[in-house]
Each structure stands twice: as C-alpha cells, then as structure tokens.
C-alpha atoms as a printed R data frame, in Angstrom:
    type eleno elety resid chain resno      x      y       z
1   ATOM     1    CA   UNK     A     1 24.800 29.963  33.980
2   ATOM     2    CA   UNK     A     2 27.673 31.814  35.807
3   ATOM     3    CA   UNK     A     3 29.768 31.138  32.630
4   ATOM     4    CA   UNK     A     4 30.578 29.697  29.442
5   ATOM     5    CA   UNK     A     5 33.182 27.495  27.954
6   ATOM     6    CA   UNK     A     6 35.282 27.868  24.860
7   ATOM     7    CA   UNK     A     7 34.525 28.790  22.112
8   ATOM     8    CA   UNK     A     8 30.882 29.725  23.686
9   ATOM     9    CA   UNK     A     9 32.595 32.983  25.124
10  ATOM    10    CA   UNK     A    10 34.077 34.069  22.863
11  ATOM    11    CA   UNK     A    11 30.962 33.369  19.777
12  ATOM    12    CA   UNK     A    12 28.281 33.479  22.019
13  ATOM    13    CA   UNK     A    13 27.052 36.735  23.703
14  ATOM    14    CA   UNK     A    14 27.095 38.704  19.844
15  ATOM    15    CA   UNK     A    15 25.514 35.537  18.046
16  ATOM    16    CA   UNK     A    16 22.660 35.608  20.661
17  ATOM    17    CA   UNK     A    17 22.222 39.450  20.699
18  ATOM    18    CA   UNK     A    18 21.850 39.193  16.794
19  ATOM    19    CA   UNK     A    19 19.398 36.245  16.846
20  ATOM    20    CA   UNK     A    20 17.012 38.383  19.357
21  ATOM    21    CA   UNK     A    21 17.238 41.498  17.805
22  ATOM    22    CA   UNK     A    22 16.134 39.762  14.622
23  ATOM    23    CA   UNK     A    23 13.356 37.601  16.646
24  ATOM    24    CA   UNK     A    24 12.201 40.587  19.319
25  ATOM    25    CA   UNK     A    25  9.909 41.662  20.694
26  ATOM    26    CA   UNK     A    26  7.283 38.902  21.193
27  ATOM    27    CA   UNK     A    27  3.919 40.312  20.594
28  ATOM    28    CA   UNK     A    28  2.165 36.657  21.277
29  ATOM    29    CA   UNK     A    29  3.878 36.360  24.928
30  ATOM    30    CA   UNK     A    30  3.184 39.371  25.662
31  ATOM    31    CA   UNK     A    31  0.015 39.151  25.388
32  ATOM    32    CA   UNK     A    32 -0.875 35.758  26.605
33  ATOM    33    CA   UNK     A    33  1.315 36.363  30.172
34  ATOM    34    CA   UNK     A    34  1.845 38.471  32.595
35  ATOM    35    CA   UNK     A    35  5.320 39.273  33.887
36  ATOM    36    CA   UNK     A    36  4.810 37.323  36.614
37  ATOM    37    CA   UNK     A    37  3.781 34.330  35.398
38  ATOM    38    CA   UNK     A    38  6.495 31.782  35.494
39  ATOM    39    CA   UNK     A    39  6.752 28.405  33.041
40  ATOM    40    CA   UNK     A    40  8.816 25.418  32.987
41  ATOM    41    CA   UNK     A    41  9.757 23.702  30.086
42  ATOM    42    CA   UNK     A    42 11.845 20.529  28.890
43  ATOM    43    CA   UNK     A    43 13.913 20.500  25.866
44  ATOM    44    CA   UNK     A    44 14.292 16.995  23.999
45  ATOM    45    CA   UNK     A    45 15.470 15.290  20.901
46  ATOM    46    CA   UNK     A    46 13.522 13.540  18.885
47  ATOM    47    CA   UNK     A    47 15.853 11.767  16.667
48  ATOM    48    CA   UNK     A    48 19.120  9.999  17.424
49  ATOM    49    CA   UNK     A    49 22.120 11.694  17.215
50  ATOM    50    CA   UNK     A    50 25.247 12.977  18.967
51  ATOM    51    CA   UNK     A    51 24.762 16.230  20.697
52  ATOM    52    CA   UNK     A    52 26.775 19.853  20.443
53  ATOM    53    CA   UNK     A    53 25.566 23.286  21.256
54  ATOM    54    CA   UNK     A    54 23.976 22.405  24.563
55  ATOM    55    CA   UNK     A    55 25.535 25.087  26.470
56  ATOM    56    CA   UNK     A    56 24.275 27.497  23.696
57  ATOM    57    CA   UNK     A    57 20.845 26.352  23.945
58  ATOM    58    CA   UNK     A    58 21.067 26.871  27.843
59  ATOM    59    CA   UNK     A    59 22.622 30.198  28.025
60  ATOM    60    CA   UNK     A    60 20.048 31.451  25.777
61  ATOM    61    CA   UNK     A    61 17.686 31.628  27.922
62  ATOM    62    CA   UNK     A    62 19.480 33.163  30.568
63  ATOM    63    CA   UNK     A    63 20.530 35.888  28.303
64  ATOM    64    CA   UNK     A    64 17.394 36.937  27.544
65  ATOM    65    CA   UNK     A    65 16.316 36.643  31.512
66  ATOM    66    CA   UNK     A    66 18.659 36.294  34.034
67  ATOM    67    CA   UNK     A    67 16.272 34.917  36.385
68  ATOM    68    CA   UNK     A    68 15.508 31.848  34.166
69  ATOM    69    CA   UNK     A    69 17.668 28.264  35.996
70  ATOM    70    CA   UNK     A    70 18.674 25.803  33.532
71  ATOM    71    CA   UNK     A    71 19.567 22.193  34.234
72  ATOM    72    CA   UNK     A    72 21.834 19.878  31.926
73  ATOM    73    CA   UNK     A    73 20.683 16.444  31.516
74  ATOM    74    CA   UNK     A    74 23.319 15.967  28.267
75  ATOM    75    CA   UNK     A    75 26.613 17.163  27.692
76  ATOM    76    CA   UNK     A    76 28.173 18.183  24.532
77  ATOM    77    CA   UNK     A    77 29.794 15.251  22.701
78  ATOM    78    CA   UNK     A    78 27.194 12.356  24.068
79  ATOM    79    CA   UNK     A    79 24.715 10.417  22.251
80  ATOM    80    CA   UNK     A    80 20.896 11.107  22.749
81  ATOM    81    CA   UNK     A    81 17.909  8.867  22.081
82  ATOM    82    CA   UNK     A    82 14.340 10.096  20.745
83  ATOM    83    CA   UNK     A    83 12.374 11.170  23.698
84  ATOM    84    CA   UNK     A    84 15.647 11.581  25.831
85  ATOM    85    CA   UNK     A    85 15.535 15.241  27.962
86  ATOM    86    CA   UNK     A    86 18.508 17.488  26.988
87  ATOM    87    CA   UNK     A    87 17.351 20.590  29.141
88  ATOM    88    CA   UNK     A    88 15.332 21.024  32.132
89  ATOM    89    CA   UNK     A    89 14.476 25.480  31.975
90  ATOM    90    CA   UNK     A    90 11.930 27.313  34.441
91  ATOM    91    CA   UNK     A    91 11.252 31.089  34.516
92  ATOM    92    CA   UNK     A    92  9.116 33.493  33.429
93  ATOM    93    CA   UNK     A    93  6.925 32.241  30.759
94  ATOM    94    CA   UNK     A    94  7.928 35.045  28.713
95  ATOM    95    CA   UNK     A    95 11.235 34.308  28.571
96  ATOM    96    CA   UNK     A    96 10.990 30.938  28.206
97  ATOM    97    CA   UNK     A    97  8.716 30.983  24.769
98  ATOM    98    CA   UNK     A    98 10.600 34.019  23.451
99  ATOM    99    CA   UNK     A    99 13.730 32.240  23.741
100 ATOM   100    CA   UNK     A   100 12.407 28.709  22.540
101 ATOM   101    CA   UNK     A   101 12.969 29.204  18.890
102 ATOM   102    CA   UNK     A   102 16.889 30.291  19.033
103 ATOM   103    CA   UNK     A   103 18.049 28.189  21.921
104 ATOM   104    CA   UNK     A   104 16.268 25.087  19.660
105 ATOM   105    CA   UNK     A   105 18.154 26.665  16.787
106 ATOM   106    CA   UNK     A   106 21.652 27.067  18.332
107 ATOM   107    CA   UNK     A   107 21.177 23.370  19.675
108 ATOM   108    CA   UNK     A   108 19.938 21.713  16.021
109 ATOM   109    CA   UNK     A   109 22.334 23.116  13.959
110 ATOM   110    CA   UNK     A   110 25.429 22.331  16.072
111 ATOM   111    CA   UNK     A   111 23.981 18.810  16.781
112 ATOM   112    CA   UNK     A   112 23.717 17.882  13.081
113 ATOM   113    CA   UNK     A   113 26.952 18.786  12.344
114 ATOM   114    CA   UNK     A   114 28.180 16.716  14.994
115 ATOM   115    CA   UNK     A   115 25.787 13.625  14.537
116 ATOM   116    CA   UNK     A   116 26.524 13.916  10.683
117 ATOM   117    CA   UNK     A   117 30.908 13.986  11.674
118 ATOM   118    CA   UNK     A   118 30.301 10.939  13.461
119 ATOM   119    CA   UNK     A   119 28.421  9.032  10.744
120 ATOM   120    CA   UNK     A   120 31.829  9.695   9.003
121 ATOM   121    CA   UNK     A   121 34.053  8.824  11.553
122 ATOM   122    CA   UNK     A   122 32.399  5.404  12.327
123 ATOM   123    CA   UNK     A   123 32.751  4.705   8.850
124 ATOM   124    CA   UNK     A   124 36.317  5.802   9.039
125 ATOM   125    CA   UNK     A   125 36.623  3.575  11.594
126 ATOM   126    CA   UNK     A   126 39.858  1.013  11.824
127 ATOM   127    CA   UNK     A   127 41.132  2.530   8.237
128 ATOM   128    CA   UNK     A   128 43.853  4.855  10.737
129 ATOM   129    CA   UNK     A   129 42.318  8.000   8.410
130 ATOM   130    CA   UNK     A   130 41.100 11.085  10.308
131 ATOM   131    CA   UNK     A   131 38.449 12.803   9.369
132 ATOM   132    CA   UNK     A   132 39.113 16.755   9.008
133 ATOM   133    CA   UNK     A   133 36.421 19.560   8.597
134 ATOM   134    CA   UNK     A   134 36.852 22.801   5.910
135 ATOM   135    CA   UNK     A   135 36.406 26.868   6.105
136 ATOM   136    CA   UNK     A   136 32.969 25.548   4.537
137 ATOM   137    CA   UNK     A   137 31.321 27.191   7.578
138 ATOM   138    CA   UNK     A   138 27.964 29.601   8.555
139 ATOM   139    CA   UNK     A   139 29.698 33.419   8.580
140 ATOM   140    CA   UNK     A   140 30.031 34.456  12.565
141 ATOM   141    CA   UNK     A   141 29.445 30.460  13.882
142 ATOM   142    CA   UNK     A   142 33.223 28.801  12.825
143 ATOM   143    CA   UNK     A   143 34.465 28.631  16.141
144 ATOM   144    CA   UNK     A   144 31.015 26.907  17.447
145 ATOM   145    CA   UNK     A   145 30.744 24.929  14.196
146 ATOM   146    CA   UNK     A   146 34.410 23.517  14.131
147 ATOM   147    CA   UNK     A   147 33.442 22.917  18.069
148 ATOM   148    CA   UNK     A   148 30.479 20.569  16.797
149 ATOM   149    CA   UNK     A   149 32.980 18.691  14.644
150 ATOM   150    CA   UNK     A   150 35.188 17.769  17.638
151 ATOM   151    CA   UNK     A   151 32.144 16.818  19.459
152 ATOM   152    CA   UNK     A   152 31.466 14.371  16.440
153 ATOM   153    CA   UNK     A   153 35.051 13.025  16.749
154 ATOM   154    CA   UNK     A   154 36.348 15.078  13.885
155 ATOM   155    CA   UNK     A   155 39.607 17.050  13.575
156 ATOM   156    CA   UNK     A   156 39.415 20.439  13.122
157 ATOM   157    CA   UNK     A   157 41.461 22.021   9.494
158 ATOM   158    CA   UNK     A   158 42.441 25.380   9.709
159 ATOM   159    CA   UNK     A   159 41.021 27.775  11.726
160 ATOM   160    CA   UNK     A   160 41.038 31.014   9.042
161 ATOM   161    CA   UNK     A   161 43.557 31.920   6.323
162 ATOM   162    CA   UNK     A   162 45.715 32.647   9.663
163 ATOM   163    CA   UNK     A   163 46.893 29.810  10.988
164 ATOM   164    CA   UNK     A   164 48.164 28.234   7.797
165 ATOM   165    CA   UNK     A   165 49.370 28.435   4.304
166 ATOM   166    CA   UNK     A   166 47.488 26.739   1.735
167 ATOM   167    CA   UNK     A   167 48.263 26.825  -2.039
168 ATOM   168    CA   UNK     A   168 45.058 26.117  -4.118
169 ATOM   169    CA   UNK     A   169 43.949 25.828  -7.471
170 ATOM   170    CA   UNK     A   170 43.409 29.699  -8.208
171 ATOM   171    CA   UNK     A   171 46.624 30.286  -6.267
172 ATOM   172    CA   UNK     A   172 48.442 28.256  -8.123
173 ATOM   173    CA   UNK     A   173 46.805 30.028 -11.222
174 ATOM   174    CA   UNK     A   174 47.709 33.307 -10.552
175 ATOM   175    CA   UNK     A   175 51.349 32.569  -9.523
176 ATOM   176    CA   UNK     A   176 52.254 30.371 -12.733
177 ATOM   177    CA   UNK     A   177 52.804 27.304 -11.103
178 ATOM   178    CA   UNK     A   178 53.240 25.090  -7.617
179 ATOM   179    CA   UNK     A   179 57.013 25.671  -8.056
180 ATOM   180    CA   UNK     A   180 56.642 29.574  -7.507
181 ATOM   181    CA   UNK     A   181 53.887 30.110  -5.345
182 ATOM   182    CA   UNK     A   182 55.667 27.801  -2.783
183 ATOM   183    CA   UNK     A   183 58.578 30.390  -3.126
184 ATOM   184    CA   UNK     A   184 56.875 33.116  -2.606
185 ATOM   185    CA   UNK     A   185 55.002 32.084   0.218
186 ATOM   186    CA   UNK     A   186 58.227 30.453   2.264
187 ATOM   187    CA   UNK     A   187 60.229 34.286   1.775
188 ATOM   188    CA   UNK     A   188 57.722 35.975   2.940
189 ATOM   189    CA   UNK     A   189 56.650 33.307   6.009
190 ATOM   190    CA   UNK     A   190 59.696 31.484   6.379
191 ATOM   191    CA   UNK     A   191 59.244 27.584   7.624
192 ATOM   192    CA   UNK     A   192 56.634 29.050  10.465
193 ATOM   193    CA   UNK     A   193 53.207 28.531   9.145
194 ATOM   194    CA   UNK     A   194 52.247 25.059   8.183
195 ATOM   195    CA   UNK     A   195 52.577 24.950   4.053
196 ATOM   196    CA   UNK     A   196 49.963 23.124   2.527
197 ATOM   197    CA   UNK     A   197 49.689 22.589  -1.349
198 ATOM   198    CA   UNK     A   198 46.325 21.511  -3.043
199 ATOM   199    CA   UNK     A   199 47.174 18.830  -5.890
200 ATOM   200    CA   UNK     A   200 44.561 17.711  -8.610
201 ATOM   201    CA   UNK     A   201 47.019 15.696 -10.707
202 ATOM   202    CA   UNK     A   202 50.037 13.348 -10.363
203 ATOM   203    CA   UNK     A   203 52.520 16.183 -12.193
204 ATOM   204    CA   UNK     A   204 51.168 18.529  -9.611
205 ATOM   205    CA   UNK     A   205 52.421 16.193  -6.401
206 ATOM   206    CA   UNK     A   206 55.654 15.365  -8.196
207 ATOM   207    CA   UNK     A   207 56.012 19.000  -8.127
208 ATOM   208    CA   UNK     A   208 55.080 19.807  -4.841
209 ATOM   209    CA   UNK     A   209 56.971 16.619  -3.342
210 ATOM   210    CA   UNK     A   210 60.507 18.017  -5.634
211 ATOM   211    CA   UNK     A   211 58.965 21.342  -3.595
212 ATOM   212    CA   UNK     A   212 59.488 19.282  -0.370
213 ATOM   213    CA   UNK     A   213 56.155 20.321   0.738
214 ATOM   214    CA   UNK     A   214 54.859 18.735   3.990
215 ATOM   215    CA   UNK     A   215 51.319 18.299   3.445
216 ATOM   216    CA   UNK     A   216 49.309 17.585   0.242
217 ATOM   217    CA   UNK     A   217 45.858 17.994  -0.384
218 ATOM   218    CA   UNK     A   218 44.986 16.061  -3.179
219 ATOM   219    CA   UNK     A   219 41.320 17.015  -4.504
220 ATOM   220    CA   UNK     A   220 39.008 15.872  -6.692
221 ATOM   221    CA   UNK     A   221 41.040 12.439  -7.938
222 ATOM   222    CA   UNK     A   222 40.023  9.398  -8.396
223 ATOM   223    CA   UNK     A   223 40.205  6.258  -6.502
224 ATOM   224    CA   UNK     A   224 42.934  4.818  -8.642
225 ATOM   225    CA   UNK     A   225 44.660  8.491  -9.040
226 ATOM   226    CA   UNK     A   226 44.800  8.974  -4.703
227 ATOM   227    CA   UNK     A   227 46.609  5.372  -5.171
228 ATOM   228    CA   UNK     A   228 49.493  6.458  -6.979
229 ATOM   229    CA   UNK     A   229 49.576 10.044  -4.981
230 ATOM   230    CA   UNK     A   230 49.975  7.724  -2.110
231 ATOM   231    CA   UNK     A   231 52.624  5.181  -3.654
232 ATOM   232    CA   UNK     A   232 54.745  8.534  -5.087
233 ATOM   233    CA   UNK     A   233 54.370 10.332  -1.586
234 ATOM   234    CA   UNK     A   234 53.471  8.143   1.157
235 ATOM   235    CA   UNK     A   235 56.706  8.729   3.904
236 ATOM   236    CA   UNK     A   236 57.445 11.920   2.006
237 ATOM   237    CA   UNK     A   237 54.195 14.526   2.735
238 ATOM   238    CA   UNK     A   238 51.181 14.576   4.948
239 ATOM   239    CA   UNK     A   239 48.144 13.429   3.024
240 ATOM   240    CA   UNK     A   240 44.872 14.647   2.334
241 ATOM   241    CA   UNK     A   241 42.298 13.738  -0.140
242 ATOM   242    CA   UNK     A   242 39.340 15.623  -0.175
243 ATOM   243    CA   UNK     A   243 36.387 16.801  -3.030
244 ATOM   244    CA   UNK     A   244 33.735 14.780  -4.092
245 ATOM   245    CA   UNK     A   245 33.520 12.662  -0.593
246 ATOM   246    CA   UNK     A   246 30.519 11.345   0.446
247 ATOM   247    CA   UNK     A   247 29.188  8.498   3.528
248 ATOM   248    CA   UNK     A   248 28.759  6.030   0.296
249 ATOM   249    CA   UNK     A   249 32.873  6.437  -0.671
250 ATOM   250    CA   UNK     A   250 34.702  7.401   2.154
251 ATOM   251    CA   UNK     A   251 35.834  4.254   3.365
252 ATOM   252    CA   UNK     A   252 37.175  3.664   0.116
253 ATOM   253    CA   UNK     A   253 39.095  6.437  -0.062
254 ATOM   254    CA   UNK     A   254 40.551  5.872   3.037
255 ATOM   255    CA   UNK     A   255 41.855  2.807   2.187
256 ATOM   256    CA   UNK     A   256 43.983  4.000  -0.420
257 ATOM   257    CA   UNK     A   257 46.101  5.491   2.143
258 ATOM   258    CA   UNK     A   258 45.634  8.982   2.776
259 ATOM   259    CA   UNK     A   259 46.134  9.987   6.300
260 ATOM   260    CA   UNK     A   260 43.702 12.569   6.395
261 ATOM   261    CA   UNK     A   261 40.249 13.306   4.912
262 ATOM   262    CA   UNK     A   262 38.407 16.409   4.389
263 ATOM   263    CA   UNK     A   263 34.819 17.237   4.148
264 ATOM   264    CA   UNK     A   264 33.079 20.381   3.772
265 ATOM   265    CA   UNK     A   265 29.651 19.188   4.025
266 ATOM   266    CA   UNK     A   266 30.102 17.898   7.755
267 ATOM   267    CA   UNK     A   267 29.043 21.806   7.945
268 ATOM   268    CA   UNK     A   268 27.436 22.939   5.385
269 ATOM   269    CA   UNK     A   269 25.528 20.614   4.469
270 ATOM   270    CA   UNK     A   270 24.404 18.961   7.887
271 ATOM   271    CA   UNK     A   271 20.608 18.248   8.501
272 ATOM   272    CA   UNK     A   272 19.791 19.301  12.144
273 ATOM   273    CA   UNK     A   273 18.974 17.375  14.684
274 ATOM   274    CA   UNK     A   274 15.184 17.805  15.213
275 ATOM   275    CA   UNK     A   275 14.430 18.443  18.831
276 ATOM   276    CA   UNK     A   276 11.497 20.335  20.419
277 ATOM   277    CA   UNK     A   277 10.450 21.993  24.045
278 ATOM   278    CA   UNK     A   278  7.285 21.221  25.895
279 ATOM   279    CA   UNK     A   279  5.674 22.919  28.540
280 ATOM   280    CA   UNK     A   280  5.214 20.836  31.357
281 ATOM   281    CA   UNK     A   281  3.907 23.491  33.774
C-alpha cells in the first residue's frame, strides 16, 4: 500500500510500531520457514457485522514487509457476511504469520465498534435523533476509533478537550454553579468554541437556558425528566441526552425529543468482530 487515508496516517505508523515491538520477534516463524519461503493467506469474518479498520489490517502487513501485496475485497463502512473474504495477503510466510495477530486485532476492534454504532443507529432509525460517540475511547486509537463510529453511521462528539467547551458535573462543582462557570469560560474563549453545558436536573437547564447556552447535555434523567428538558428547551438549545443508554431504551429516549444521543459504550464497550486468516497456500 503506497498510502494511507485519514486518520490511518496520521494513527497508524506509531500504533503499529508499538503493537510489534510488544509482539516481536517470532521465535515459531522463524523456525518453521525459511526467508524465502513465501505464504498466502485470506482474511475473513466470521460473524455479521459492518466493517472498519480494513486499511489497518492491510497496511500491517506491509509494514512489517514491504514485499508482502494486499488485495481489498471490503471497504470500510460495508456490511460483511460469515465466511465473506475481507483480505486477500501473499508474501513471505514470515511476515505473513508474524503479522496475523495485530492486523486481526486492528481489524476486530474497529469493526465492533462500528457493527455495535449501527445496531444503534438502525434503532434510531426514523426518530430524526443522531447518534453521537464520547472521549470514552482506547488511549493512542481516538482518531481510528471515532473513524469506526462514522463507518457505523454515527456522529462523531468532540474530538479532545480542544475543539469544544463542555461544562460538567465536577466543573460545575468546582466553579459554584452553571451561572459562573459559563462566565468564566465565555471571557476567557469568547463565543468561538462551541459551549456545551451538562444538565442532570430541570433547575440546572433553566439555568443554563437563562445562560443562553446553545447545547445541553442532559445526563442521567429519566424518561419523563428528558420530556420536560425538551418541552422547557426545545427551539431554545441543542439537545443531548446521554448516561444510562442502552440498545433496549434508546428508541425511547429518542422519542422524547432530543436531537442528539450520546453513547460511550459504542467504544468502550464494543465486542469485536470475530474474524480469522487461513492459509491457503
């Protein structure tokens, strides 16, 4: 692979070097093959699911050997079927089982957070709620992870603590109240960042709304709580209800009338996609 896509470039090459310096060297392949000996192997799934981290799977081996040729059968973003090839790799056969165990690991971890993203979406579906991930994320793979949400048709939050302001709970704690930690943050930042204000009661979004803060994040209420957030501040804030959201509730909460719905365990709670690579040759 000549190159890589965003956000592979960018995550990528020091992910990779990490996972081989912590797998390397292979004493087995080493053993059992020569370095000429040359392999080819396919790389399938063996549940259903929605795929992410091919590209990852399929520059690993060419990171670790140069020589190896990979061919995509599925993209990023499609569905897959058990039995259904993903990969086609040949090269040396040392390469190609040293490699096996991270590429497979790159490819099942960003798969299930995309196959799991999708069970929510579908069951988001026709409510006119979006389904946003969290900062909830493995240290060093956010950029990849939040990737696998958009390949599951989620939205993606935040990036870091960069690209927006958000007012939670302990915030709010150590500032006295929703009234001066909103005017602390707009001196300092102005109107630039987008301001977002975590609510967990109705006093707290008839605060934040006398605040005129855009977007509320109202966590941990009820379904008959989120209704009157929405009646008080529908037309008046962006809304998000997140906390306590599983595949069993979310419709519901949806249909209270929240525009937007977080989940953290989209990724970090995601069961990978089991897949495997056989040896054909």
């Amino acid at each position: 692979m000549s190159h890589l896509p965003e956000p592979y470039a960018s995550s990528l090459p020091h992910l990779l070097a990490l996972a081989f310096a912590e797998d390397l060297p292979d004493i087995t392949g080493e053993a059992l093959f020569p370095p000429t000996a040359k392999a080819q192997a396919h790389i399938k799934a063996k549940q259903q699911g929605v795929l992410a981290g091919v590209p990852a799977a399929a520059y690993a081996f060419c990171f670790l050997d140069p020589s190896c040729e990979v061919r995509v059968q599925r993209e990023d973003g499609q569905a897959v079927s058990p039995g259904e090839t993903i990969l086609e790799v040949q090269g040396p056969a040392r390469a190609l089982l040293a490699a096996e165990r991270t590429a497979l690991n790159f490819l099942m971890r960003l798969s299930g957070i995309a196959t799991l993203t999708h069970q929510f979406v579908e069951a988001l579906r026709g409510t006119g709620c979006q389904l946003l991930d969290t900062r909830k994320t493995t240290p060093g793979f956010r950029r990849l992870e939040k990737h696998a949400v958009r390949c599951g048709g989620g939205k993606n939050h935040r990036m870091g603590l960069y690209d927006a302001a958000m007012v939670k709970d302990t915030h709010i704690a150590a500032c006295g109240s929703i009234t001066l930690a909103v005017d602390k943050v707009r001196r300092r930042w102005g109107g630039q960042p987008p301001l977002v204000v975590e609510c967990s009661t109705l006093e707290q979004v008839e605060e934040a709304l006398a605040c005129a803060v855009p977007h509320l994040l109202l966590d941990n209420m009820d379904l008959a709580t989120l209704r009157q957030a929405v009646s008080k501040a529908k037309g008046k804030a962006v809304l998000e209800a997140s906390g306590g959201i599983t595949l069993a509730n979310v419709r519901e909460v949806a249909l209270t009338g929240v525009d937007f719905i977080s989940v953290g365990a989209v990724t970090h709670s995601a069961p990978a996609l089991d897949c495997s690579m056989k040896v054909i040759l």
